[in-house]
gemmi code that builds the backbone of each chain (N, CA, C; Angstrom):
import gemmi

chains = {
    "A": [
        ("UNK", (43.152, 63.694, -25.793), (41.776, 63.222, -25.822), (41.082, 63.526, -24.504)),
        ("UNK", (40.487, 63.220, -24.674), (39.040, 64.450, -23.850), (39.185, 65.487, -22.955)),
        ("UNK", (37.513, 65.957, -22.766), (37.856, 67.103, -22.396), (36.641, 67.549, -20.474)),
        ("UNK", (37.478, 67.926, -19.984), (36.812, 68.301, -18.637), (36.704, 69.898, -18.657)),
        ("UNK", (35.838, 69.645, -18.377), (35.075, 71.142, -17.977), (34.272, 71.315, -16.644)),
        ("UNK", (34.049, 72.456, -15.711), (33.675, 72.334, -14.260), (33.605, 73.943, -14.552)),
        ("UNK", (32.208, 74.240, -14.118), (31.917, 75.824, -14.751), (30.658, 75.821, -13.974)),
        ("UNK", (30.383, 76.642, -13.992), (28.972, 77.628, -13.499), (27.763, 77.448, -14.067)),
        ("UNK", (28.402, 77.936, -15.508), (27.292, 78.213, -16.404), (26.820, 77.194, -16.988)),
        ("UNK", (25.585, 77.047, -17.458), (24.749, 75.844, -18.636), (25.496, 75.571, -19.558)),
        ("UNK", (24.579, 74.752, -20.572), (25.619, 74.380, -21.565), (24.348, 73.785, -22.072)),
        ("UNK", (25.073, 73.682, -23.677), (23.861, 73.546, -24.531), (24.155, 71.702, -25.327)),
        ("UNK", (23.950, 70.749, -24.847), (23.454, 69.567, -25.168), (23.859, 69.245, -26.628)),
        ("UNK", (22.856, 69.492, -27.609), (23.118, 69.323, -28.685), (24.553, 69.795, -29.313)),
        ("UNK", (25.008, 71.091, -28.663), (25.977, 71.686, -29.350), (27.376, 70.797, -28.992)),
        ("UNK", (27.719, 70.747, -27.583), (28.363, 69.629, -27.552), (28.246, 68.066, -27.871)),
        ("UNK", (27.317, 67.476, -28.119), (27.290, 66.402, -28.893), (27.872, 66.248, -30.530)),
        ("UNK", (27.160, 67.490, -31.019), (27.704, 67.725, -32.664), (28.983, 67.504, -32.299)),
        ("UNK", (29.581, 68.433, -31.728), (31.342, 68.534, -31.747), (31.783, 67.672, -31.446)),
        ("UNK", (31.210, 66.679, -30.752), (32.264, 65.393, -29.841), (31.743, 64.025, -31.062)),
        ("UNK", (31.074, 64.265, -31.647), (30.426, 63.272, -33.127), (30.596, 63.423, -34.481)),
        ("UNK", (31.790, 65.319, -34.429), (32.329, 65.449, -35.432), (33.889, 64.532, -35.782)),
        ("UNK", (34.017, 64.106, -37.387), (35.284, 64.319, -37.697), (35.090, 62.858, -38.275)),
        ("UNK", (34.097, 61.688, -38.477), (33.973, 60.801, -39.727), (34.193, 59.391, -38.633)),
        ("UNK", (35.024, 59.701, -37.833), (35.377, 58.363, -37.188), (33.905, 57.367, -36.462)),
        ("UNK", (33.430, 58.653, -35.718), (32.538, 57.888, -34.612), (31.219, 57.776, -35.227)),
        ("UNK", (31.158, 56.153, -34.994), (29.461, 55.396, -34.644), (28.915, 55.645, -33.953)),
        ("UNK", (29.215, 55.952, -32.767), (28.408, 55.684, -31.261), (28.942, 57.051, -30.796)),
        ("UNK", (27.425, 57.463, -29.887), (27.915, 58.493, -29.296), (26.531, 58.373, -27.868)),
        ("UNK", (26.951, 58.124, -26.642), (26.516, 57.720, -26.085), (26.748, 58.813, -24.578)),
        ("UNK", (25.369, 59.200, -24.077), (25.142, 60.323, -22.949), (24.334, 60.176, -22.088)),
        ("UNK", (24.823, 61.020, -21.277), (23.950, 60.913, -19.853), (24.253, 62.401, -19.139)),
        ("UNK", (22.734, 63.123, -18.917), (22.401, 64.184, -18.379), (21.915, 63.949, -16.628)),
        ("UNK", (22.390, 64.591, -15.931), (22.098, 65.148, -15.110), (21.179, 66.406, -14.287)),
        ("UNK", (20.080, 66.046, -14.003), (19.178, 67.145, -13.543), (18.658, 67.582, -11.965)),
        ("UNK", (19.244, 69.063, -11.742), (18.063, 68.922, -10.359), (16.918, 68.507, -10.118)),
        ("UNK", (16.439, 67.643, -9.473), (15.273, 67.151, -8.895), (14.470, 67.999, -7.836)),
        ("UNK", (13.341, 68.089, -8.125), (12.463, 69.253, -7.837), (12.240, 68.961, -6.418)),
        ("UNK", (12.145, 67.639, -6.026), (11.685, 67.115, -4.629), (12.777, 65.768, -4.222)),
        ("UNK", (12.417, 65.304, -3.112), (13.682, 63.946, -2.995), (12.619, 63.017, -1.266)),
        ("UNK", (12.946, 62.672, -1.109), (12.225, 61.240, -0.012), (11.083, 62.224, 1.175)),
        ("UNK", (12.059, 63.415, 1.289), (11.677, 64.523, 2.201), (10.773, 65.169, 2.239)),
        ("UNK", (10.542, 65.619, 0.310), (9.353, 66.601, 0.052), (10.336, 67.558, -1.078)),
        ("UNK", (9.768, 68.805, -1.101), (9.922, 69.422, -2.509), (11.150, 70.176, -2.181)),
        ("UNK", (12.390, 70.328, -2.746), (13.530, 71.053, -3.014), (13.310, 72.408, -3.959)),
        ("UNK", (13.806, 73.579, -3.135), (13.664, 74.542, -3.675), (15.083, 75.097, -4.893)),
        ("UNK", (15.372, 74.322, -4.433), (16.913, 75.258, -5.168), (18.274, 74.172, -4.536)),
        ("UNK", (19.335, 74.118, -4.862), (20.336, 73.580, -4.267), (21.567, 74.367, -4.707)),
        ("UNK", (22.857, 74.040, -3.589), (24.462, 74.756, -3.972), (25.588, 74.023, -4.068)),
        ("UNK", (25.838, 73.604, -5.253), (26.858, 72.602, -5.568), (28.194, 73.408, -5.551)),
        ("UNK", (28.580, 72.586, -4.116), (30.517, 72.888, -3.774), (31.580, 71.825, -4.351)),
        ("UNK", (32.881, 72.537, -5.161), (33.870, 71.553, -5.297), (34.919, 72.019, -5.088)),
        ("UNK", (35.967, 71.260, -4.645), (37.612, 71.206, -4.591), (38.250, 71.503, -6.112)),
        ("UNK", (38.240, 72.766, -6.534), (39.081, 73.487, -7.353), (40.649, 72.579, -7.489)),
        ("UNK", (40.517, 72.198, -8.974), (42.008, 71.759, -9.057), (41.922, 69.917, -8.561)),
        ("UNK", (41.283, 69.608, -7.538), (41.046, 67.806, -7.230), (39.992, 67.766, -8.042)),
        ("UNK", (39.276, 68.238, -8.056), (37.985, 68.170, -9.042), (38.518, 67.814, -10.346)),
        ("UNK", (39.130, 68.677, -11.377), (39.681, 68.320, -12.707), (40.642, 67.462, -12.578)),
        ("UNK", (40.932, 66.830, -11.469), (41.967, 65.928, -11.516), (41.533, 64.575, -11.227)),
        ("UNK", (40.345, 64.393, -10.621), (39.875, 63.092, -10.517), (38.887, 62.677, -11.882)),
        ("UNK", (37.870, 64.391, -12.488), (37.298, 63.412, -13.541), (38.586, 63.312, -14.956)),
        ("UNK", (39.880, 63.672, -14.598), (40.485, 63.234, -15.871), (41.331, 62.069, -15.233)),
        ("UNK", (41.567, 61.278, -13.970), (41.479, 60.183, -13.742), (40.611, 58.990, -14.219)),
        ("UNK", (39.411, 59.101, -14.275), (38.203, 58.703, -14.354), (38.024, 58.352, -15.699)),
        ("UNK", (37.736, 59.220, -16.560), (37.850, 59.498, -17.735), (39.440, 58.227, -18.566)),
        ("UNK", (40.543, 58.484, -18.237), (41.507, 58.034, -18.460), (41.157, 56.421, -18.150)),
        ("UNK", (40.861, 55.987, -16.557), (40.624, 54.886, -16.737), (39.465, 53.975, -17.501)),
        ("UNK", (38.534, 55.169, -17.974), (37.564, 54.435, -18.944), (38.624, 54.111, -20.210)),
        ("UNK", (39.188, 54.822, -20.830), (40.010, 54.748, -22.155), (40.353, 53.878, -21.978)),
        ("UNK", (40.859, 53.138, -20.676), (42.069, 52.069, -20.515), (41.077, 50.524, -20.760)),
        ("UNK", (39.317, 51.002, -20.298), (38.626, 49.733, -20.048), (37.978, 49.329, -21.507)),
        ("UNK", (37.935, 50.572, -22.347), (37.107, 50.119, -23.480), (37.906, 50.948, -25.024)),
        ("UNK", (37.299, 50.996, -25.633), (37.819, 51.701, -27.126), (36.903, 52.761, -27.027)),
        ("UNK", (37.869, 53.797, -27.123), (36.708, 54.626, -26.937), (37.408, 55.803, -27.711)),
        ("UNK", (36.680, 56.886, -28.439), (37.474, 58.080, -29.348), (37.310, 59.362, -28.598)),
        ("UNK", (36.781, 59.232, -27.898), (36.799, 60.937, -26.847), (35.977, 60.787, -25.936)),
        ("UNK", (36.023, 61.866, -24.805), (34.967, 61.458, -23.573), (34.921, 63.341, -23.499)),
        ("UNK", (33.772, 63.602, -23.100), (33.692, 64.885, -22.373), (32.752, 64.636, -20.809)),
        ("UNK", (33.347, 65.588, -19.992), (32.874, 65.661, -18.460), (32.084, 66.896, -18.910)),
        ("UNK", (31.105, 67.311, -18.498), (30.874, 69.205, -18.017), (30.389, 68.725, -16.764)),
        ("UNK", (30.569, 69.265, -15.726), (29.884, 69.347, -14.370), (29.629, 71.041, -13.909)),
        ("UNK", (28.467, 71.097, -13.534), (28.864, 72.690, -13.085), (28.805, 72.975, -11.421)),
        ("UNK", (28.776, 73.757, -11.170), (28.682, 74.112, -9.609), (27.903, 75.305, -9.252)),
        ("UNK", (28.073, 76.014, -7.990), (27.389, 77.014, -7.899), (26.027, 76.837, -7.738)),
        ("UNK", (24.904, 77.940, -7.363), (23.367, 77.592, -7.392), (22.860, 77.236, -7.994)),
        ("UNK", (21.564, 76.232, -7.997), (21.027, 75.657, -8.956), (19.536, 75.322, -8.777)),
        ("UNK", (18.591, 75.438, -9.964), (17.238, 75.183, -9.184), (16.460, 74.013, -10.088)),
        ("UNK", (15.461, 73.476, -9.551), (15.001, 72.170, -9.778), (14.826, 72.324, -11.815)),
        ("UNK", (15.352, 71.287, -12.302), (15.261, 71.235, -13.663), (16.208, 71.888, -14.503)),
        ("UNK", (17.235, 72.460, -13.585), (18.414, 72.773, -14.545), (19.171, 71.361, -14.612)),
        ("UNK", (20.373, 71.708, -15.359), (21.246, 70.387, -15.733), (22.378, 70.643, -15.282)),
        ("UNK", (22.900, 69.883, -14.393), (24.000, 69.361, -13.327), (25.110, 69.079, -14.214)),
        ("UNK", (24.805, 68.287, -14.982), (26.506, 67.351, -15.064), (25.863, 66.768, -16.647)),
        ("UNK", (26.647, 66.597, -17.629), (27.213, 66.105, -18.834), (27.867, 64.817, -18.859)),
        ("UNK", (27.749, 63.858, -19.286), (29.048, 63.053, -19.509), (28.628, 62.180, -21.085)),
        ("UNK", (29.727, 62.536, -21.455), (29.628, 61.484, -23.082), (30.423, 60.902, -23.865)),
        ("UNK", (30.573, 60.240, -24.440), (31.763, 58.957, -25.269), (30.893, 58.852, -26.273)),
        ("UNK", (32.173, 59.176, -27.184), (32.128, 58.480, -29.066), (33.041, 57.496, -28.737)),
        ("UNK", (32.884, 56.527, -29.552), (33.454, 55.464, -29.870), (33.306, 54.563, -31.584)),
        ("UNK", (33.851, 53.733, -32.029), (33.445, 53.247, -32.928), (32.211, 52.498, -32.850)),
        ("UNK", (31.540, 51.651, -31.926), (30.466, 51.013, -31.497), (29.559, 51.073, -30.239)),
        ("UNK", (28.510, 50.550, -30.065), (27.574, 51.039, -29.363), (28.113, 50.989, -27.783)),
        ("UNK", (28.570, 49.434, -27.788), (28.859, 49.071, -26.463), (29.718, 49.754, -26.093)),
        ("UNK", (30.863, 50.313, -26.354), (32.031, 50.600, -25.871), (31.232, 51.960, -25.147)),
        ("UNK", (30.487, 52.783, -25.845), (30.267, 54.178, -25.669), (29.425, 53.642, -24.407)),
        ("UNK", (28.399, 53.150, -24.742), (27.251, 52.937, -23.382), (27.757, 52.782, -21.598)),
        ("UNK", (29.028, 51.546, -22.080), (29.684, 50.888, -20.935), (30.875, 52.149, -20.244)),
        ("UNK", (31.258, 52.754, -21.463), (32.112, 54.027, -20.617), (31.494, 54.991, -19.885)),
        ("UNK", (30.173, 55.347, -20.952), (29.906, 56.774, -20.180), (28.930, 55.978, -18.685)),
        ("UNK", (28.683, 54.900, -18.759), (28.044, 54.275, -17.259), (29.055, 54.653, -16.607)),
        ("UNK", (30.266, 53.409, -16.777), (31.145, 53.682, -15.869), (32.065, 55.316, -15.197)),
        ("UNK", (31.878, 56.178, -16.468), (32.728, 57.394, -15.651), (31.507, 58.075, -14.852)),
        ("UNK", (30.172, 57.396, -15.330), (29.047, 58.641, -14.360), (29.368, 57.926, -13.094)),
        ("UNK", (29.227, 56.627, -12.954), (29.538, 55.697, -11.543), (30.273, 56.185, -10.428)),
        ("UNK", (31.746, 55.974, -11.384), (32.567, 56.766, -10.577), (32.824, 58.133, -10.288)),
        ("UNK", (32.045, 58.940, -11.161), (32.298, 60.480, -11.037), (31.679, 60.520, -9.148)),
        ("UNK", (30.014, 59.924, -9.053), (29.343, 59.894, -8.078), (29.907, 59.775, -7.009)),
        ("UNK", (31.137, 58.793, -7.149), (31.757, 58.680, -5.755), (33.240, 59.015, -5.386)),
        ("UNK", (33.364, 59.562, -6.433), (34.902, 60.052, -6.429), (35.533, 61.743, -6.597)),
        ("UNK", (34.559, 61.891, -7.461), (34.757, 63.400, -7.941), (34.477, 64.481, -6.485)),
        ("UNK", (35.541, 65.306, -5.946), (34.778, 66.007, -5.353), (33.843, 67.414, -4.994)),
        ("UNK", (32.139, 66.653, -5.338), (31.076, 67.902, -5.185), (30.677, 67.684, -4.023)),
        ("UNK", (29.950, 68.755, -3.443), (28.787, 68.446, -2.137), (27.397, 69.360, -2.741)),
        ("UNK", (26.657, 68.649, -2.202), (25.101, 69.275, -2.346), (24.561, 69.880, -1.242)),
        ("UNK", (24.551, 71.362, -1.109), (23.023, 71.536, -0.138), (21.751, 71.980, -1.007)),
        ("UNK", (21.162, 71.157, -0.424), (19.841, 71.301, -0.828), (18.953, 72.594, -0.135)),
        ("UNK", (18.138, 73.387, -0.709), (17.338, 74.301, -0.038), (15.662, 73.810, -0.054)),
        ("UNK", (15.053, 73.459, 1.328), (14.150, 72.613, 1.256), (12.670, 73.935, 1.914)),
        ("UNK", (11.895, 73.822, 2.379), (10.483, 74.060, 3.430), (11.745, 74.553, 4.987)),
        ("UNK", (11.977, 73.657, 5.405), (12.787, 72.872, 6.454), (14.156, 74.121, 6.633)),
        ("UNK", (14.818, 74.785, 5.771), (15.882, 75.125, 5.866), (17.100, 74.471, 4.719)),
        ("UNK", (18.192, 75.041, 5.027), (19.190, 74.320, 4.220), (19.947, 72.745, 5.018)),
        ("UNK", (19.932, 72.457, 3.760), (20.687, 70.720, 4.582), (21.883, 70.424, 3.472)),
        ("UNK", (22.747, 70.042, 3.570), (24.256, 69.453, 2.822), (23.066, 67.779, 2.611)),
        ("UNK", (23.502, 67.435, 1.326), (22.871, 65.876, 1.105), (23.605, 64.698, 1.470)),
        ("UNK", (23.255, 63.734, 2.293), (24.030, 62.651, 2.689), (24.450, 61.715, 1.154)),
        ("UNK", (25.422, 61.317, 0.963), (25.744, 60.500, 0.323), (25.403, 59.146, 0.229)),
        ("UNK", (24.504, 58.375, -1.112), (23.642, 57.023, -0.479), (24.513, 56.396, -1.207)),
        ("UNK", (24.742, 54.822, -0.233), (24.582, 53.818, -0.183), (24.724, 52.722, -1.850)),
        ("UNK", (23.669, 53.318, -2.532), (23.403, 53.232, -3.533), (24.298, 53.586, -4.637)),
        ("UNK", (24.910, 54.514, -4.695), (26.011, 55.054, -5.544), (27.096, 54.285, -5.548)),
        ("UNK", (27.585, 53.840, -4.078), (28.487, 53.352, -3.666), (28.736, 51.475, -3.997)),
        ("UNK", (27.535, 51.231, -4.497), (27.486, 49.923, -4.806), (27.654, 50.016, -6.465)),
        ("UNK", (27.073, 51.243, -6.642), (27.020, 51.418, -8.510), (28.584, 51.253, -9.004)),
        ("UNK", (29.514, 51.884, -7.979), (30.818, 51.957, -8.335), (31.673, 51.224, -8.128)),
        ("UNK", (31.423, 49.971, -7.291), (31.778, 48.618, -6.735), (31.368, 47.919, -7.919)),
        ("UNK", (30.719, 48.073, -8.480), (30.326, 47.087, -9.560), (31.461, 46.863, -10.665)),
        ("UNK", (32.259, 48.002, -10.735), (33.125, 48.179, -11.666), (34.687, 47.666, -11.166)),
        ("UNK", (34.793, 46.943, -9.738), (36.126, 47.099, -9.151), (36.527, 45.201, -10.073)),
        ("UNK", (37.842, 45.480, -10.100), (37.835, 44.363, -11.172), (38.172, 43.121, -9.649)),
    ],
    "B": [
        ("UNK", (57.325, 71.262, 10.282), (57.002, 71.126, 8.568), (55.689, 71.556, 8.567)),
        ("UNK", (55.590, 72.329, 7.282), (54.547, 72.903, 7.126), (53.681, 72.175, 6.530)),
        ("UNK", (52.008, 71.903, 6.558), (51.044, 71.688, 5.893), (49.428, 72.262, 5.489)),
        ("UNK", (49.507, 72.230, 4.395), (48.242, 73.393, 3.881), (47.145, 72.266, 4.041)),
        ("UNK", (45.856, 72.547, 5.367), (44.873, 71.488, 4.949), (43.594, 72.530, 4.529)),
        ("UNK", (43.066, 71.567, 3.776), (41.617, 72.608, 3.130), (40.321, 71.660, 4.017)),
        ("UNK", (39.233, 72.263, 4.128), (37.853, 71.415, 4.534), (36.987, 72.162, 3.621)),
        ("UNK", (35.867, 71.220, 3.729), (34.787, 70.949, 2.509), (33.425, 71.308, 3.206)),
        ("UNK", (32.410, 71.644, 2.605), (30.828, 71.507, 2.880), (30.866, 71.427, 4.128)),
        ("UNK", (29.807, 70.267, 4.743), (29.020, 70.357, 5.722), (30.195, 70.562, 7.077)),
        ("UNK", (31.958, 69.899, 6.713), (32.603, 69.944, 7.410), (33.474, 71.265, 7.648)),
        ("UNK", (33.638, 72.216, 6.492), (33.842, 73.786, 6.626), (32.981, 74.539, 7.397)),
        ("UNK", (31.628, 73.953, 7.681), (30.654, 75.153, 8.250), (30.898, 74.286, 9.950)),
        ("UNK", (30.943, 73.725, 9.949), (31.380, 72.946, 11.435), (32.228, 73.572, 12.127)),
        ("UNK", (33.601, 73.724, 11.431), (34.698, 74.267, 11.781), (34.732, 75.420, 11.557)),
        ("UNK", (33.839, 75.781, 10.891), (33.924, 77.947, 10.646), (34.995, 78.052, 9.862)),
        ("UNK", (36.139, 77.290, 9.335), (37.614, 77.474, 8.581), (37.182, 76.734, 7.421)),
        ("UNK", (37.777, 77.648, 6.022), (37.941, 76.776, 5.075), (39.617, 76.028, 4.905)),
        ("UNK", (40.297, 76.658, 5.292), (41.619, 76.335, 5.222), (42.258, 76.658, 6.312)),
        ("UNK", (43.711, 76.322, 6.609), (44.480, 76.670, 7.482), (45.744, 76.115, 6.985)),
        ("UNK", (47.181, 77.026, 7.724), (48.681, 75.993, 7.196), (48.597, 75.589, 8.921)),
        ("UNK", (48.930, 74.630, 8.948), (49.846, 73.874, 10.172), (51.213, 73.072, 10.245)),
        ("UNK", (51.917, 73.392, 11.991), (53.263, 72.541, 11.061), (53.111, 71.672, 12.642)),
        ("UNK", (52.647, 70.485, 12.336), (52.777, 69.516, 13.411), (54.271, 68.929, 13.942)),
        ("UNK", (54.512, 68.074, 14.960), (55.971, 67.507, 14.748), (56.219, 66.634, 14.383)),
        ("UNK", (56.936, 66.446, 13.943), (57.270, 65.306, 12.701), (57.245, 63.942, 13.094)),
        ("UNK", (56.900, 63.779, 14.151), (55.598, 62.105, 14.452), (54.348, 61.806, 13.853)),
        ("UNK", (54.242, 63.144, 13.582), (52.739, 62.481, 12.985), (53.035, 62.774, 11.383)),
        ("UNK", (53.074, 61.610, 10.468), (53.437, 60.818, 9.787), (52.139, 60.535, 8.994)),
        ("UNK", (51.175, 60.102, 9.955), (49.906, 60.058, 8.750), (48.576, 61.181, 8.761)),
        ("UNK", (47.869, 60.589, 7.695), (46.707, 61.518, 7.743), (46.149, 60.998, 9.036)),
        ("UNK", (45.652, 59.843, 9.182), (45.071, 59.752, 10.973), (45.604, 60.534, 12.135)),
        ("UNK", (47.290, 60.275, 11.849), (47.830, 60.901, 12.918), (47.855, 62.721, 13.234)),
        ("UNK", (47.619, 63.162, 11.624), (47.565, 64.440, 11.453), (45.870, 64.835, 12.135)),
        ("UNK", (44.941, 63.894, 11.921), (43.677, 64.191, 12.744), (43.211, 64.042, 13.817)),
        ("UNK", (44.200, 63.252, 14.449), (43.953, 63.231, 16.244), (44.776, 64.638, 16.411)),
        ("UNK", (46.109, 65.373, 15.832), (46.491, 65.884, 16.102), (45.990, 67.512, 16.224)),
        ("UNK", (45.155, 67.847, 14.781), (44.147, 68.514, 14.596), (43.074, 68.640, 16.356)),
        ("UNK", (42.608, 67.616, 16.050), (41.639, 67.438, 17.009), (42.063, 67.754, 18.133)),
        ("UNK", (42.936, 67.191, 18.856), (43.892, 67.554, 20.144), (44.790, 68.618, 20.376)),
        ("UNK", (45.397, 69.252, 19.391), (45.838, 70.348, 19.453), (45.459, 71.779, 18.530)),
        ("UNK", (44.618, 71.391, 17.717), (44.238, 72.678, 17.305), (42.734, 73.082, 17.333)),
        ("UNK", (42.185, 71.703, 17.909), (40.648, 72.556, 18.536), (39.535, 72.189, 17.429)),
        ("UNK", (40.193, 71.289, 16.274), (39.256, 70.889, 15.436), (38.478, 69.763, 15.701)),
        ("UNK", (37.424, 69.837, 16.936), (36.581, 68.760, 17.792), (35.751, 67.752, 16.250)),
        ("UNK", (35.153, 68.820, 15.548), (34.550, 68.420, 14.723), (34.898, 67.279, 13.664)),
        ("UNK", (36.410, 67.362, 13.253), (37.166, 65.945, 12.489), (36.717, 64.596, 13.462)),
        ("UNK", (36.612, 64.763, 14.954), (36.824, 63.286, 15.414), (35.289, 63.032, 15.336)),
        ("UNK", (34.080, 63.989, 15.226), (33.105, 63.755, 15.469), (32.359, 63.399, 13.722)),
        ("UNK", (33.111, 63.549, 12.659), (32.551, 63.633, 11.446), (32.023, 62.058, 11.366)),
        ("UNK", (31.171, 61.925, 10.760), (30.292, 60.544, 10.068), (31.359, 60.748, 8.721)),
        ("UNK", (32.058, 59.326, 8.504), (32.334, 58.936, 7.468), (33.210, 59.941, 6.658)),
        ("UNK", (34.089, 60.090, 7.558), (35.559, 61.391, 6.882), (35.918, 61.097, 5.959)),
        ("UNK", (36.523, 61.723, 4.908), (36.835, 61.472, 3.789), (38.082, 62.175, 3.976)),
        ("UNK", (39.439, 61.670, 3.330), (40.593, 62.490, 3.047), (41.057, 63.045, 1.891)),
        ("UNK", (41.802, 63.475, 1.365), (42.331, 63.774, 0.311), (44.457, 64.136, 0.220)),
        ("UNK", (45.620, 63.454, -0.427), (46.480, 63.810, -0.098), (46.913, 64.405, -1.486)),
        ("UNK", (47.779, 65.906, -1.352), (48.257, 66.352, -3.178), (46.721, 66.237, -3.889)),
        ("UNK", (45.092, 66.141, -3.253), (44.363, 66.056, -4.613), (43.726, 65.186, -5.016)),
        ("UNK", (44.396, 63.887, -3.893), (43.858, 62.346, -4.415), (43.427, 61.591, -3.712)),
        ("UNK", (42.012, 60.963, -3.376), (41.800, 60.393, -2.156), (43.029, 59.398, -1.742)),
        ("UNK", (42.535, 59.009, -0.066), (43.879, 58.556, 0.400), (43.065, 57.544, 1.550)),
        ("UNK", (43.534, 57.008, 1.872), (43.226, 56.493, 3.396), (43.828, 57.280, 4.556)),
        ("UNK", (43.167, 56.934, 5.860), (43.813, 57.573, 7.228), (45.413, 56.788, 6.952)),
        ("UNK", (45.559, 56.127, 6.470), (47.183, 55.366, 6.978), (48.118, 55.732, 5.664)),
        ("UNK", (47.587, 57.298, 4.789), (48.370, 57.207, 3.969), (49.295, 58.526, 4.447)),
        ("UNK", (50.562, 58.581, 3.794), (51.517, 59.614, 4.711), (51.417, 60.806, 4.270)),
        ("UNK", (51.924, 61.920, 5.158), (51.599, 63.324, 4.810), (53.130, 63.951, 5.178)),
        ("UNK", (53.847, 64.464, 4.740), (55.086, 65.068, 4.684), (55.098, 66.847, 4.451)),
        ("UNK", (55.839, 67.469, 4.920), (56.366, 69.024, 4.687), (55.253, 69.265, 3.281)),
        ("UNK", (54.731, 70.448, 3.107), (54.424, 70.752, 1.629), (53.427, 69.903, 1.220)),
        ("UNK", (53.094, 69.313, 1.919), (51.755, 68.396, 1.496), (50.268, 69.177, 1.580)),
        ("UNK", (49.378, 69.031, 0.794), (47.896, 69.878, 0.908), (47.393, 68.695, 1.109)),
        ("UNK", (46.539, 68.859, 2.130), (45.552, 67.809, 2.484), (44.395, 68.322, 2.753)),
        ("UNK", (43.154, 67.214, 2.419), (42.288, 68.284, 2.345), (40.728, 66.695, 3.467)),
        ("UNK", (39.852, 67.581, 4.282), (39.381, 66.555, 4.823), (38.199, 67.157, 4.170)),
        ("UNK", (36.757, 66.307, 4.106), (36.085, 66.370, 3.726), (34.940, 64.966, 4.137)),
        ("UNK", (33.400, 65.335, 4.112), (32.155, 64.324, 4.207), (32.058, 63.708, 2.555)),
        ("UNK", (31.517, 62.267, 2.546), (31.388, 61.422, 1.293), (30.609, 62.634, -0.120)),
        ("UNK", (31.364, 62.563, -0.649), (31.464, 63.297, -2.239), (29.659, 63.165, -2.521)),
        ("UNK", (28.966, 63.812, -3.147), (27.638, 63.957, -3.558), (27.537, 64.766, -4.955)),
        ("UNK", (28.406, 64.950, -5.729), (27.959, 65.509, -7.032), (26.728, 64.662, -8.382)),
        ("UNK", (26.999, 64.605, -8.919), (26.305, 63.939, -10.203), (24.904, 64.779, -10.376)),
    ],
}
model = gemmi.Model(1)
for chain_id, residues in chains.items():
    chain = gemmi.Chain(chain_id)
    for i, (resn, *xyz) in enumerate(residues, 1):
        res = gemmi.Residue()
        res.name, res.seqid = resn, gemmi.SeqId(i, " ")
        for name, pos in zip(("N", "CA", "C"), xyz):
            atom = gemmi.Atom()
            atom.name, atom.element = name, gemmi.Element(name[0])
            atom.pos, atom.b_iso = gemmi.Position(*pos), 0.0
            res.add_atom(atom)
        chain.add_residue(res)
    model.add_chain(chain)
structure = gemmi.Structure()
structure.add_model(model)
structure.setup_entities()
């Protein structure tokens, strides 16, 4: 059961939803997209370059993933994250859960985006006016994923 | 004993290295100890100066006080930013 993926290329939304909502079992099918943001506190972002640890990468979101299974009922999870260049309004990252019911799906795919944020390892540089900058990691994420510590 | 460490983003362009093997002497026992050692003997100024280091041991985050042995990949890195 599920499936991680960490790729380059796009990916088409609907098409993976059908497949992860095929096969009679699942009620719930519950997602969350990820998008470059055109601008951020600074001003307007031109483009950004998402870096990851090959190999820790697929190993923490099928950590992640695994410990959602363990927190709720859940019938499959898919990760896609991609890497490489990227420009404002493409789509970053995938995450989704079938389950038999609403809650289970909602509360997983929160929790693996939570922790993907602070665990998985990507880095961001952003390409701004200004030059290139690597993105600091907020604060904010870090409480999203505390929320979940039992 | 040999060890494969990797660095990440803002902390690879610091150090100009994405990787390196090193074989420290077998006192230094942890990841902390492996980064003063870095720092003090191999010129990697930039580990003691990082905001908010992040480790990694085999793949898996770790703390500074977790141990590093022969054959170990360790990998240092700044706080994770994907999503």
């Amino acid at each position: 059961m599920a499936t991680i993926r960490v790729q380059r290329e796009d990916f088409d939304v609907g098409q993976e939803l059908a497949a992860l909502g095929d096969g009679g079992q699942v009620g719930a099918l519950a997602s969350f997209v990820g998008l470059v943001r055109g601008n951020d506190a600074d001003g307007a972002i031109a483009g950004m370059e998402l870096e990851h640890y090959p190999g820790m990468t697929e190993k923490s979101l099928k950590a992640i993933v695994a410990a959602a299974a363990g927190r709720w009922r859940i019938l499959d999870a898919l990760v896609i994250h991609r890497f490489g260049p990227l420009r404002p309004g493409e789509r970053i990252v995938l995450v989704a859960v079938s389950s038999a019911h609403r809650g289970d799906a909602f509360a997983a795919c929160e929790y693996i985006m939570d922790r993907l944020k602070t665990d998985a390892p990507f880095w961001k540089k952003e390409t701004t006016a200004e030059g290139r900058r690597w993105v600091d990691a907020r604060a904010s994420d870090e409480a999203a994923a505390a929320r979940w510590l039992d | 004993m040999s060890i494969e460490i990797l660095y990440f983003a803002g902390l690879r362009e610091a150090l100009g290295v994405d990787r390196e093997t090193v074989s420290p002497p077998a006192e230094v026992a942890t990841i902390g100890a492996l980064r003063d050692w870095l720092v003090i003997h191999g010129g990697r100024a930039a580990l003691a100066s990082a905001r908010n280091l992040r480790c990694a041991v085999n793949q898996e985050m770790c703390g500074f006080d977790a141990t590093v042995q022969a054959g170990d990949e360790v990998a240092f890195f700044p706080p994770v930013t994907g999503g």
